[in-house]
DRENPA-359351 format. One record per residue (C-alpha): chain; residue in one letter; residue number from 1; y, z, x. Coordinates in steps of 0.5 Angstrom, whole numbers, plus 500, padded with zeros to 3 digits. Layout:
BEGIN
('A' 'A' NUM (Y Z X))
...
***
This chain:
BEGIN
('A' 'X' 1 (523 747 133))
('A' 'X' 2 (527 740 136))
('A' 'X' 3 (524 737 141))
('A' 'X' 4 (528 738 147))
('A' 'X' 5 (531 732 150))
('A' 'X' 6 (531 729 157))
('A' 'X' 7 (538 730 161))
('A' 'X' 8 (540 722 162))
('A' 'X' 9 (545 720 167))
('A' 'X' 10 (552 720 166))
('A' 'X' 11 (557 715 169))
('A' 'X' 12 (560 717 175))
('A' 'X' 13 (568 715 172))
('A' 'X' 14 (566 720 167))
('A' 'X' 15 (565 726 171))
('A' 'X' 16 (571 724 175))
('A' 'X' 17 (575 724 169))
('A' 'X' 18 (573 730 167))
('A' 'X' 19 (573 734 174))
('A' 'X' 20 (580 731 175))
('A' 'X' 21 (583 734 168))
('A' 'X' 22 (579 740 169))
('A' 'X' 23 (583 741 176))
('A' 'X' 24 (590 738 173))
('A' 'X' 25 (590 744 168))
('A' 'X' 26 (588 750 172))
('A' 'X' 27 (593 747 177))
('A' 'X' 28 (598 747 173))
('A' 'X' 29 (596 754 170))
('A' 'X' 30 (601 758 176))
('A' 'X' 31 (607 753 175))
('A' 'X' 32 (607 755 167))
('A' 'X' 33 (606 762 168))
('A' 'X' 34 (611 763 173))
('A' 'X' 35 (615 759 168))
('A' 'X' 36 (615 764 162))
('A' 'X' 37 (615 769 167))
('A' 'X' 38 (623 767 169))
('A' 'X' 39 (624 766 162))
('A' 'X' 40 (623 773 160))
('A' 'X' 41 (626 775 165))
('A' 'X' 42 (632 772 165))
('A' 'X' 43 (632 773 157))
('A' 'X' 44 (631 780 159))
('A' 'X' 45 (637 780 163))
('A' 'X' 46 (642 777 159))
('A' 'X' 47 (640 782 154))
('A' 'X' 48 (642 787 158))
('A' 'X' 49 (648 785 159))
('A' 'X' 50 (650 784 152))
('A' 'X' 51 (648 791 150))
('A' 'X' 52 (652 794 157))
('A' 'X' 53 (659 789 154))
('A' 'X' 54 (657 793 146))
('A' 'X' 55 (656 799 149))
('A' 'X' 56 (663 799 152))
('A' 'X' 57 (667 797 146))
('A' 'X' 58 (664 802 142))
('A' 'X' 59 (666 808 149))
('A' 'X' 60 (673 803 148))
('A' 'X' 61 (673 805 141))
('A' 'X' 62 (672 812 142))
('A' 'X' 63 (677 813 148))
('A' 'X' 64 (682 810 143))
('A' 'X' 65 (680 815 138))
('A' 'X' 66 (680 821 142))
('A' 'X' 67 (688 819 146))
('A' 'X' 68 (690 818 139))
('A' 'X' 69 (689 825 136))
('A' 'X' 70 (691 828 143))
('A' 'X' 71 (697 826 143))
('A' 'X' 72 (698 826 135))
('A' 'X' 73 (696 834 137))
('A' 'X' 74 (702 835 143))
('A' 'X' 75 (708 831 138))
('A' 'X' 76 (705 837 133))
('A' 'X' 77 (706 842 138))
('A' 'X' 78 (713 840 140))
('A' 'X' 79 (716 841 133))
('A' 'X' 80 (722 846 133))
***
């Protein structure tokens, strides 16, 4: 086995520069994730608009085709 080594001093910058990128990231955590959170949800949002405006043109669609063959049965009745 190694022998352990002796701890040594460390430059007081150095720690302060570690220390201060460790607080940046964990600072900025919130912020990101409140970000991605917006994102989906406005994601979301506007799928759900897609799907309501694709949902009423298909109901349109079949609206039409229901009126048509109503009033294709009303003029077949009327016939002399």
């Amino acid at each position: 086995m190694a022998e352990p080594t002796q701890p040594t001093n460390v430059n007081g910058a150095v720690v302060d520069s570690v220390t201060i990128a460790n607080t940046k990231v964990l600072a900025e955590a919130p912020a990101m994730a409140m970000g991605s959170l917006y994102q989906t949800v406005g994601n979301s949002v506007a799928m759900a608009a897609a799907n309501a405006v694709y949902a009423q043109q298909q109901a349109n669609v079949g609206y039409q085709a229901s009126s048509t063959l109503g009033v294709t049965k009303l003029f077949a009745q009327n016939k002399p």
